[in-house]
NURO-328398 format. One line per 8 residues: their letters; for each residue x, y, z of N, C-alpha, C, CB. Coordinates in Angstrom, 1 decimal, decimal comma, always signed. Each point is the difference from the previous one (the first is absolute). Glycine has a CB too. Example, Ala and Ser with C-alpha at 12.3 -4.5 7.8 and 13.67 -1.06 7.14 Angstrom:
% NURO-328398
AS) +13,2 -5,7 +7,8 -0,9 +1,2 +0,0 +0,9 +1,2 +0,0 -1,9 -1,2 +1,2  +1,5 +2,3 -1,9 +0,9 +1,1 +0,0 -0,8 +1,1 +0,8 +1,2 -0,6 -2,2
***
This chain:
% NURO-328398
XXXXXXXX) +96,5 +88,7 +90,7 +0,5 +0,0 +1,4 -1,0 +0,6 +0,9 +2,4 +0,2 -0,8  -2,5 -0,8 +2,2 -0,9 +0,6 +0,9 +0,9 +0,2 +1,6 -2,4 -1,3 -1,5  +2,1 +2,2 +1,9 +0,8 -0,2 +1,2 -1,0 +0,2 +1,2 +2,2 +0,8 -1,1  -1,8 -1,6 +2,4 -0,8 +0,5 +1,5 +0,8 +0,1 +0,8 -1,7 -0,9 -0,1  +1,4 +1,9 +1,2 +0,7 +0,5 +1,1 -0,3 -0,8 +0,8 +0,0 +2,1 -0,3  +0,6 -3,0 +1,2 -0,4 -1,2 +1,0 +0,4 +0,5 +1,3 +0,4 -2,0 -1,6  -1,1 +2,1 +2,6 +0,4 +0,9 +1,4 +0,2 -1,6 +0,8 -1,8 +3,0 +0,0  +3,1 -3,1 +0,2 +0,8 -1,3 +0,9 +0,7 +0,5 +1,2 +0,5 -1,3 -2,0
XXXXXXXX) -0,2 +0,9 +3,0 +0,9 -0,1 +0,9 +0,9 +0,9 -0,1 -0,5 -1,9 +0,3  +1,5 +2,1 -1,2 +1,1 +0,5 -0,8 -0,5 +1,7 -0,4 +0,7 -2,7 -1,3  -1,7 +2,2 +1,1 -0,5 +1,7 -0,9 -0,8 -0,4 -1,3 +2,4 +1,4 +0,5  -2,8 -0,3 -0,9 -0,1 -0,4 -1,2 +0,8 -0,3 -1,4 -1,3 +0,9 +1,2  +0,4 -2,0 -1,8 +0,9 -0,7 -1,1 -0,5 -0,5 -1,4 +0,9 -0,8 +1,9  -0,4 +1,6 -2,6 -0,4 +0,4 -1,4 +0,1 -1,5 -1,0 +1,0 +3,0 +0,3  -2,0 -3,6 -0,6 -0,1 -0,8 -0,8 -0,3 +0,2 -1,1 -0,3 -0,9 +1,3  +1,1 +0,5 -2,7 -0,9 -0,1 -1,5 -0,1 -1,2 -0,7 +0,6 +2,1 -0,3
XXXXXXXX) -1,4 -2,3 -0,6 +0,2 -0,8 -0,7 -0,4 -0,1 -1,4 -0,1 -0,6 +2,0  +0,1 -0,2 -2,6 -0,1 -0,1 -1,7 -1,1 -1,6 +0,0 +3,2 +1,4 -1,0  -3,7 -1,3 -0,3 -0,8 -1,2 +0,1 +0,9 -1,2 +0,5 -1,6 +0,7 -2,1  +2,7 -1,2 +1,5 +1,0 -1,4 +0,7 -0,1 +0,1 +1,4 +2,1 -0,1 -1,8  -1,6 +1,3 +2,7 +0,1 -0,3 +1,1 +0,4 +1,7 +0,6 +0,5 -3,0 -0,4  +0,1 +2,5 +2,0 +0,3 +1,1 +0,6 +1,3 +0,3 -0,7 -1,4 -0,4 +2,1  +1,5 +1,5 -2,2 +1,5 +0,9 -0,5 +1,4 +0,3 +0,7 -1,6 +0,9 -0,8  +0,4 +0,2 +2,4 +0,9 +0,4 +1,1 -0,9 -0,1 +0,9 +1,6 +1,4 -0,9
XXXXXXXX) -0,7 -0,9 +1,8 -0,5 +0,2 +1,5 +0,9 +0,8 +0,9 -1,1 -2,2 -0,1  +0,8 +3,5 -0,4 +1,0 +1,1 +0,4 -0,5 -0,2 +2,2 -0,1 +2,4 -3,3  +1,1 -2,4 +3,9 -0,1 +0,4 +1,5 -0,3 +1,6 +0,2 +1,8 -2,1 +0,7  -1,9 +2,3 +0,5 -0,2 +1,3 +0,0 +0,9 +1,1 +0,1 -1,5 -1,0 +0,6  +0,8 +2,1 -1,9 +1,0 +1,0 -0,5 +1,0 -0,4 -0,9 -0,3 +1,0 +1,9  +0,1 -2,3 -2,6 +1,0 -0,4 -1,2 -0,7 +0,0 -1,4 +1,4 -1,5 +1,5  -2,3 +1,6 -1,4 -1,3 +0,1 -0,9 +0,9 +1,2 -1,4 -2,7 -0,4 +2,5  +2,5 +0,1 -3,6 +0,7 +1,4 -0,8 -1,8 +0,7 +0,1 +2,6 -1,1 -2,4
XXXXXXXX) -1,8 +2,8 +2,0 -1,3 +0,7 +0,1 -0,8 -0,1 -1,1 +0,9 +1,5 +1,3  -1,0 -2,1 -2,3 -1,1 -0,3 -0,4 -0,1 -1,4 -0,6 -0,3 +2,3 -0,2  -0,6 -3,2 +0,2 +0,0 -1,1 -1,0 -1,1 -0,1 -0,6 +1,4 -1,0 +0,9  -1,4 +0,2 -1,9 -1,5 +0,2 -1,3 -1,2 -0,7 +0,5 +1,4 -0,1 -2,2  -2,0 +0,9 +2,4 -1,3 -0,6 +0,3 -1,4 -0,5 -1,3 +0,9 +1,6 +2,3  -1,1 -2,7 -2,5 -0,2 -0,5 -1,0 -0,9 -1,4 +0,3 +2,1 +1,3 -0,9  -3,1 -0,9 +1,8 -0,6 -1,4 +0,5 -1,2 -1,2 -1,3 +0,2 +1,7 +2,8  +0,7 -2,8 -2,4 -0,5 -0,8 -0,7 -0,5 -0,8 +1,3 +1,4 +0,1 -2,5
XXXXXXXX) -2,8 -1,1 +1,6 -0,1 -0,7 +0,9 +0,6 -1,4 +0,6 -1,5 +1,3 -0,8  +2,5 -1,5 -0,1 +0,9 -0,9 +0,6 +0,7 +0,6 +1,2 +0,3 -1,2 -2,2  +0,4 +2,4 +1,8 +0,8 +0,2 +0,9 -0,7 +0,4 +2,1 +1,4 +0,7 -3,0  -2,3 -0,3 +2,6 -0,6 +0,4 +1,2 -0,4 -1,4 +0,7 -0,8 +2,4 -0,8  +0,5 -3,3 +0,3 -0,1 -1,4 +0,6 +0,8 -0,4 +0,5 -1,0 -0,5 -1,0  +2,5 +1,0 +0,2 +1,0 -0,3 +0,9 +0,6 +0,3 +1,1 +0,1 -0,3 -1,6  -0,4 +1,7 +1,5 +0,4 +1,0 +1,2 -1,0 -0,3 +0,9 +1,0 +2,0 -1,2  -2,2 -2,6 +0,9 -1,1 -0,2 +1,1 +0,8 -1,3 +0,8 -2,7 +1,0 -1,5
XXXXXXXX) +3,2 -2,0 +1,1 +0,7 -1,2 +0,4 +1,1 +0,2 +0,5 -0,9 -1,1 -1,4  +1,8 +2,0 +0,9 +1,2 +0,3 +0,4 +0,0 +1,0 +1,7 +0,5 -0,3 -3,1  -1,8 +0,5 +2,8 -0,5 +0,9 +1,6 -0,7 -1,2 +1,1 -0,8 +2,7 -1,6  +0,3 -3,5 +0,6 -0,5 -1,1 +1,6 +1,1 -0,7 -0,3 -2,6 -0,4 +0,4  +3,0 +0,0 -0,8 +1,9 -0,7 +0,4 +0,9 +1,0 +0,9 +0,3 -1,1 -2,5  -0,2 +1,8 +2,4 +0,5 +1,7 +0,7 -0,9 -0,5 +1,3 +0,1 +2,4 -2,3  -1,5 -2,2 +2,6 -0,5 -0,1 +1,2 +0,3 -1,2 +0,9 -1,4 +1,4 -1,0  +1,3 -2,7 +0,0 +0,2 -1,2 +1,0 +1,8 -0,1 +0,2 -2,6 -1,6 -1,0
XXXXXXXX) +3,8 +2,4 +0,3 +1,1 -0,3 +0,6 +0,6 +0,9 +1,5 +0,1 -0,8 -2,7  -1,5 +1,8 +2,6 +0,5 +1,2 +1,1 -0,9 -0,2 +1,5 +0,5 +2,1 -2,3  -1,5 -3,6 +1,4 -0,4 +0,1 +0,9 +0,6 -1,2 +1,1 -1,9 +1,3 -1,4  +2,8 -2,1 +0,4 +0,4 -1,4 +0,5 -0,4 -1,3 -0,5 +0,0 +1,1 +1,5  -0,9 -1,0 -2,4 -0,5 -1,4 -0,5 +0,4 -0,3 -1,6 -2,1 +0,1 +1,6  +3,2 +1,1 -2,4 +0,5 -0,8 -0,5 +1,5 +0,3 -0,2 -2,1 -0,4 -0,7  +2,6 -0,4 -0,1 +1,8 -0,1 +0,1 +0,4 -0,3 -1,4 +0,4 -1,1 +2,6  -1,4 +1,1 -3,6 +0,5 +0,0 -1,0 -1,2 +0,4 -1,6 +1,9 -1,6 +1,8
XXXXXXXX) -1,3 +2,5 -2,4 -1,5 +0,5 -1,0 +0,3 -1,0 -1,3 -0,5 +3,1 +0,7  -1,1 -2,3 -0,9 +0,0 -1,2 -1,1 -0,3 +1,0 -1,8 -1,5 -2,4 +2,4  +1,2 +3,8 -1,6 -0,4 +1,2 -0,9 +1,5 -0,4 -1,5 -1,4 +2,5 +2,7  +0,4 -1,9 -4,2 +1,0 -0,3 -1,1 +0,8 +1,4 +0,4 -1,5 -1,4 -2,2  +2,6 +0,7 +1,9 +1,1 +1,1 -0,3 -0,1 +0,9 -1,7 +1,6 -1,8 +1,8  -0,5 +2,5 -1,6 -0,3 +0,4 -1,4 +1,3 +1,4 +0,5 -3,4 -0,9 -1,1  +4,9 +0,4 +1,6 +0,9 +0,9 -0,4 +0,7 +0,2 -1,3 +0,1 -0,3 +1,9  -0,1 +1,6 -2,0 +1,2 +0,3 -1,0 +1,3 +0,2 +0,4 -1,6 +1,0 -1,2
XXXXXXXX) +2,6 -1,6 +0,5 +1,5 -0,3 +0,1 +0,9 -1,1 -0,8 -0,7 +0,8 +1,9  +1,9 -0,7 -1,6 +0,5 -0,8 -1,0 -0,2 -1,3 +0,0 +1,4 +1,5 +0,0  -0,8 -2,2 -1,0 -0,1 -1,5 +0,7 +0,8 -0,5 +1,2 -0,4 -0,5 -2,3  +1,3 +1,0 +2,3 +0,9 -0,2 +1,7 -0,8 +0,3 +1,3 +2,2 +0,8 -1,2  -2,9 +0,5 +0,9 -0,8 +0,6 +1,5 -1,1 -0,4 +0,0 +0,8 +1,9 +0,4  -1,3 -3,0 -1,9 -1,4 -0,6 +0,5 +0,4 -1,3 +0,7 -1,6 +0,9 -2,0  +2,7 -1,7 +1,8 +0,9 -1,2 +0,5 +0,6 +0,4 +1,4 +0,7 -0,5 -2,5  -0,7 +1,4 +3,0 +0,4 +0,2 +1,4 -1,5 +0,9 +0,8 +3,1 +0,2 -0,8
XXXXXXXX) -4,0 +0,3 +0,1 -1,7 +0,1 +1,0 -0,4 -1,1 -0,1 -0,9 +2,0 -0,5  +1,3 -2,9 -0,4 -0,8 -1,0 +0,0 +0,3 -1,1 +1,4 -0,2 +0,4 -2,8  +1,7 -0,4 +2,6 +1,0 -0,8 +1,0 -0,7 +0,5 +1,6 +2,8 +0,2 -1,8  -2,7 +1,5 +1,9 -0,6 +0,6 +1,4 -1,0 -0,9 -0,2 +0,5 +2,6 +0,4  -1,7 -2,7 -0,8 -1,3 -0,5 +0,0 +0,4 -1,3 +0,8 -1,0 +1,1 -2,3  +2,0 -1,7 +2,5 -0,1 -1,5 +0,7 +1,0 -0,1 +0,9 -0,7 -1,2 -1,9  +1,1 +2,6 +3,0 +0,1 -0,4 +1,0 -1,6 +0,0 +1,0 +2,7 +0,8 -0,6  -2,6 -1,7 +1,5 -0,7 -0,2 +0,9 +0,1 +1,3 +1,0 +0,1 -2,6 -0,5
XXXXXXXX) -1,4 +2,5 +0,8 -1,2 +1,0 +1,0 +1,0 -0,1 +1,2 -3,0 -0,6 -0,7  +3,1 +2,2 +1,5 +1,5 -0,1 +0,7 +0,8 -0,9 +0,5 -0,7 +1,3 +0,3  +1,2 -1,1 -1,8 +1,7 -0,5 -0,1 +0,5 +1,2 -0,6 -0,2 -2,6 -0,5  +1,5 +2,7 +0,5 +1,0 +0,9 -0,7 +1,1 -1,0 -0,9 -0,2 +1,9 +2,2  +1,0 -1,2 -2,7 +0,6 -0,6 -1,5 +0,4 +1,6 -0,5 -1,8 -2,6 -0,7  +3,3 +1,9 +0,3 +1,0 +1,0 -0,5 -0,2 +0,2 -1,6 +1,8 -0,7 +1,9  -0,7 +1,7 -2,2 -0,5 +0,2 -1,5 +1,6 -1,5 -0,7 -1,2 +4,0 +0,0  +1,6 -4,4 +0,9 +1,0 -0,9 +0,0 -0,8 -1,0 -0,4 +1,6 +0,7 +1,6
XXXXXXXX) -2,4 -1,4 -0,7 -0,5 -0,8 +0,0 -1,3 -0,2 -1,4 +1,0 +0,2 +2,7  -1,3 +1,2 -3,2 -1,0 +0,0 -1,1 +0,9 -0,2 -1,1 -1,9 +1,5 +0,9  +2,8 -1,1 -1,5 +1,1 +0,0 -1,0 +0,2 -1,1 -0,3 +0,9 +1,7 +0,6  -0,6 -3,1 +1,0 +0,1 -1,1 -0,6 -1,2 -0,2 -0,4 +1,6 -0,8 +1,2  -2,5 +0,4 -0,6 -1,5 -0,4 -0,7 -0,2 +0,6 -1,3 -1,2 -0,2 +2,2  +1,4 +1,4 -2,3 -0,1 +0,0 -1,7 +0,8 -0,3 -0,6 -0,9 +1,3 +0,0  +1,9 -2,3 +0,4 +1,3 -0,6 -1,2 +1,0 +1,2 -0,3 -1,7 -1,8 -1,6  +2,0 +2,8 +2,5 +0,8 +0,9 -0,5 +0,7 +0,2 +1,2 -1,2 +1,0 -1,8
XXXXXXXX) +2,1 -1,9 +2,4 +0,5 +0,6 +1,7 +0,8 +0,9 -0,4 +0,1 -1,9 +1,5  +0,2 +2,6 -2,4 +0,9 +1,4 +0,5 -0,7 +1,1 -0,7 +2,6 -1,0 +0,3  -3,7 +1,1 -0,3 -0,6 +1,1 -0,3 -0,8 +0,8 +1,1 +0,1 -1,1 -2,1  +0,7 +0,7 +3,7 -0,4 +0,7 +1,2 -0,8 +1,5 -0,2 +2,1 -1,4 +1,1  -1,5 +2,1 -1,6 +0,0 +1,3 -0,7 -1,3 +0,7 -0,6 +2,1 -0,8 -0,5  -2,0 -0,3 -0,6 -1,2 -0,3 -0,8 -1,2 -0,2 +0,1 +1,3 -0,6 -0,5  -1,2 +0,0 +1,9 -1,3 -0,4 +0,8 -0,4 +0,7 +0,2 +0,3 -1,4 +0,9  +0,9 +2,1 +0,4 -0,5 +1,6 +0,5 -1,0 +1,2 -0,6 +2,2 -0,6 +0,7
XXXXXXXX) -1,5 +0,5 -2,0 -0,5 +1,3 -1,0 -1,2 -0,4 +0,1 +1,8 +0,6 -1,7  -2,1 -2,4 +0,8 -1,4 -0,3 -0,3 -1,2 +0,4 +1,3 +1,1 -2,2 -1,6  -0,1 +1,7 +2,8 -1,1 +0,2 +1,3 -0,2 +1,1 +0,2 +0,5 -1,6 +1,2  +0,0 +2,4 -1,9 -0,3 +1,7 +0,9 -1,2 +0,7 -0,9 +2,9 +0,8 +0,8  -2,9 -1,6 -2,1 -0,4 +0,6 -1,2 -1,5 -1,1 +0,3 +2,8 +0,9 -2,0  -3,4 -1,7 +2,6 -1,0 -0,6 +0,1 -0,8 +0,8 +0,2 +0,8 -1,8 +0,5  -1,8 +1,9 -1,7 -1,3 +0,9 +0,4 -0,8 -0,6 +0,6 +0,0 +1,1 -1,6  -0,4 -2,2 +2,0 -1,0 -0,5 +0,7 +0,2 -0,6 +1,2 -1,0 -0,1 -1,8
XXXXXXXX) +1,3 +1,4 +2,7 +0,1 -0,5 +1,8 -0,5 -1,0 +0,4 -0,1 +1,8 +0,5  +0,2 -2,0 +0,8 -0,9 -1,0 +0,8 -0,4 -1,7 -0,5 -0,9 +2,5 +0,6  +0,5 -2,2 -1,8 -0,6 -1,1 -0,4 +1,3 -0,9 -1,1 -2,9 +1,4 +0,2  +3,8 -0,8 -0,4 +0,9 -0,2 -0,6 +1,4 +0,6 +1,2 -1,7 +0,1 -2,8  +1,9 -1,2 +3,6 +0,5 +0,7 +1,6 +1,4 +0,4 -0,4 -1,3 -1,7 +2,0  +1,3 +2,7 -2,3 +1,9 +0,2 -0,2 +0,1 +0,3 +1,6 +0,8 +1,4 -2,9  -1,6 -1,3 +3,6 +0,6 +0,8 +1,9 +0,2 -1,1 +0,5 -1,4 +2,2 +0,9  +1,7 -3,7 -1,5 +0,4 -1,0 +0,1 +1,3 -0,2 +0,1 -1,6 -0,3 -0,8
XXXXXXXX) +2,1 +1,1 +0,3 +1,7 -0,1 -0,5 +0,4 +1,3 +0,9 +0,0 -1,0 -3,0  +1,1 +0,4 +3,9 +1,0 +0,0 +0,8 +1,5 -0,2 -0,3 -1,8 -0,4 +1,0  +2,8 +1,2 -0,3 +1,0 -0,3 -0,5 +1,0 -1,1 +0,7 -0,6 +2,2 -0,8  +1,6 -2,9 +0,1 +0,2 -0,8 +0,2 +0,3 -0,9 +1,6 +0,2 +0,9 -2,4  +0,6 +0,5 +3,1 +0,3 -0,1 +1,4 -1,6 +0,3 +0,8 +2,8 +0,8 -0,3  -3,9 -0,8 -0,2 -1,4 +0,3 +0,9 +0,0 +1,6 +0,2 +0,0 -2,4 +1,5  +0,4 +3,3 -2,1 -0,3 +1,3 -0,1 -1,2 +0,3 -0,8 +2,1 +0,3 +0,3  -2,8 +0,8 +0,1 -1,3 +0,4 -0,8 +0,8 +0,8 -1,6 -1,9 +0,6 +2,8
XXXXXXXX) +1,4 -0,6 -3,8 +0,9 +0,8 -1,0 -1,2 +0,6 -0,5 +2,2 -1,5 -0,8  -2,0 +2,5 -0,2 -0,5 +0,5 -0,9 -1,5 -0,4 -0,3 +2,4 +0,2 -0,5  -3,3 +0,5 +0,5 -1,5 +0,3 -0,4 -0,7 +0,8 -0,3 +0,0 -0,9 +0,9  -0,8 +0,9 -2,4 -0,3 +1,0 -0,5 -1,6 +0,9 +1,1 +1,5 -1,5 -2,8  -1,8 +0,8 +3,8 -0,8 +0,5 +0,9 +0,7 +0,7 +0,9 -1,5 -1,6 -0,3  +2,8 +1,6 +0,2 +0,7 +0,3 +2,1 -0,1 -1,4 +0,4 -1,1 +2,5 +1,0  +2,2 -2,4 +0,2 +0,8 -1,0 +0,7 -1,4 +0,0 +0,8 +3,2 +0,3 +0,1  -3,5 +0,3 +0,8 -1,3 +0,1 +0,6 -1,4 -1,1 -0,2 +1,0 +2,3 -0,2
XXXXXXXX) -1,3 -2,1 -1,3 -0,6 -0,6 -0,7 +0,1 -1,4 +0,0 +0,2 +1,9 -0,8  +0,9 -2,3 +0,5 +1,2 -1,0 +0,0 -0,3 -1,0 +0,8 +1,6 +1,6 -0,4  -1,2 -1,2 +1,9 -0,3 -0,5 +1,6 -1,0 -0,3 +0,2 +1,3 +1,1 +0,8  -2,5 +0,1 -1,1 -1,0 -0,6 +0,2 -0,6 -0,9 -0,6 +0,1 +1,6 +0,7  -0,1 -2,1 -2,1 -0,5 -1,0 -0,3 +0,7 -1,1 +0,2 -1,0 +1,1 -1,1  +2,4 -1,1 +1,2 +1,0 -1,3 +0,7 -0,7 -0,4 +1,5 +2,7 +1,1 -1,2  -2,9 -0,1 +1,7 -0,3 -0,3 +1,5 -1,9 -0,2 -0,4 +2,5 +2,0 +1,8  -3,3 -1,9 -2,3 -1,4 -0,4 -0,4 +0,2 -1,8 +0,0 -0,7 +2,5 -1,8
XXXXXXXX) +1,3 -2,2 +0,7 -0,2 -1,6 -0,7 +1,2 -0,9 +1,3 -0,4 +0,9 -3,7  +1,1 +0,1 +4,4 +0,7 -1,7 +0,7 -0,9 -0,2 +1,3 +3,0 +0,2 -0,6  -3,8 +1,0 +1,0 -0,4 -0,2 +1,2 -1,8 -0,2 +0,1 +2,5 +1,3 +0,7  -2,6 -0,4 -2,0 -1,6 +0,3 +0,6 -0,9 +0,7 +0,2 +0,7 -1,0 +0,5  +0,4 +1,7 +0,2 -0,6 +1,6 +0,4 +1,1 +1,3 -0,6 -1,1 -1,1 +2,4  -0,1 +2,2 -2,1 +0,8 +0,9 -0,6 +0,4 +0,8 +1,1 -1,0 +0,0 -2,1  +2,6 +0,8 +1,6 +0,4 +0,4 +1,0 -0,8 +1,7 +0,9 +2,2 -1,6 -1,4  -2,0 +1,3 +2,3 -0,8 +1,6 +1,3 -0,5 +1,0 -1,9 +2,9 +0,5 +3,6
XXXXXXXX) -1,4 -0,1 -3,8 -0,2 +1,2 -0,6 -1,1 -0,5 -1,3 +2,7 +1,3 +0,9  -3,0 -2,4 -0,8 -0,9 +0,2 -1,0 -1,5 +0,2 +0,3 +1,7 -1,2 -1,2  -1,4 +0,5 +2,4 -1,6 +0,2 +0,2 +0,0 +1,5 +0,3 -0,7 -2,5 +1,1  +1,5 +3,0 -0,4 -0,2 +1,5 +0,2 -0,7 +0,8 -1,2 +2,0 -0,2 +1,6  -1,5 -0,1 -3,1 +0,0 +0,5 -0,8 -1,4 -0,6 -0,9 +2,8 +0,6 +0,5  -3,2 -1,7 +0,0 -1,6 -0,6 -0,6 -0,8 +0,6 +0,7 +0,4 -2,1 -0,6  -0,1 +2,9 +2,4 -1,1 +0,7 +0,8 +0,3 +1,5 -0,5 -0,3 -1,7 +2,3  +1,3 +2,4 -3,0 -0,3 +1,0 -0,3 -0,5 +0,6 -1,3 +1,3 -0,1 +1,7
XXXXXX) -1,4 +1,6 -1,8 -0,5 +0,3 -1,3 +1,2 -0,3 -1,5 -1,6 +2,0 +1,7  +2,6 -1,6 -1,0 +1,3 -0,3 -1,2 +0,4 -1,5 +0,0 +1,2 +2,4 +0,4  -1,4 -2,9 -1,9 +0,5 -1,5 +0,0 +1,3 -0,4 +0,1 -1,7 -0,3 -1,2  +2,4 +1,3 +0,9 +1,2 -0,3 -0,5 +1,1 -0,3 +1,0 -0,6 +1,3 -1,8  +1,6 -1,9 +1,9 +0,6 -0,3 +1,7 +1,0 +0,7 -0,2 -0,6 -2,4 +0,9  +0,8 +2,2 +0,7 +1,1 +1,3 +0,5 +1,4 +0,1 -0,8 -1,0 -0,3 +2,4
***
């Protein structure tokens, strides 16, 4: 396992990976306090890709990665990251709407758990999922977090407080 600190818009964002692929992608301050540092050279190739994919989605030119994955979870929560993986670049989508797509419509619930439990942010978009009436729900970054990449990817730009927070010394937003 290798991990890198990626300094984004957001804050910083803890990436690791294993030779297969990326692992996680803790947001900022979700990171656990320690993880194994163990660099192979696969893995740092990955985190090197997984960081210019990182740069061209923050910067706008891209909307969808291509970096290997490599979560651990059950077979159900690899069947519903995988499902996140194919909504489209801002759009939103319920955990209603993923349950069907994975052939399980009443495992609304289910989803939930899987989406909260997704280790690999951003690139695997659980801040995709919304609740069914258009409420913001639950994110393991903050609601904050949340908005702001909903409001990135539908518009383009990022909101005031972020730029405020890319011109100052602290990354982290308000």
């Amino acid at each position: 396992m290798s991990k890198k600190i990626y300094s984004s818009p957001l804050g910083p964002l803890t990436l690791q990976a294993n030779s297969q692929g990326l692992t996680a992608l803790y947001l900022p301050n979700r990171a656990p306090n320690h993880l194994v540092q163990d660099s192979s050279q696969d893995s740092v190739a990955i985190l090197d890709l997984a960081c210019h994919q990182l740069d061209e989605y923050f910067a706008g030119t891209r909307q969808t990665f291509s970096v290997p994955l490599a979560p651990q979870g059950t077979a159900f929560q690899q069947r519903v990251w995988q499902a996140l993986q194919s909504i489209p670049f801002g759009e939103t989508t319920s955990y209603q709407a993923i349950s069907h797509l994975i052939g399980n419509p009443k495992a609304n619930q289910a989803v939930g758990s899987a989406n909260g439990k997704n280790p690999i942010s951003i690139i695997v978009p659980c801040h995709r999922i919304i609740g069914r009436q258009g409420q913001l729900v639950g994110y393991g970054g903050g609601l904050t977090a949340k908005r702001t990449l909903l409001i990135w990817e539908a518009t383009g730009k990022w909101p005031d407080y972020v730029s405020n927070a890319l011109t100052s010394t602290d990354p982290a937003l308000p």
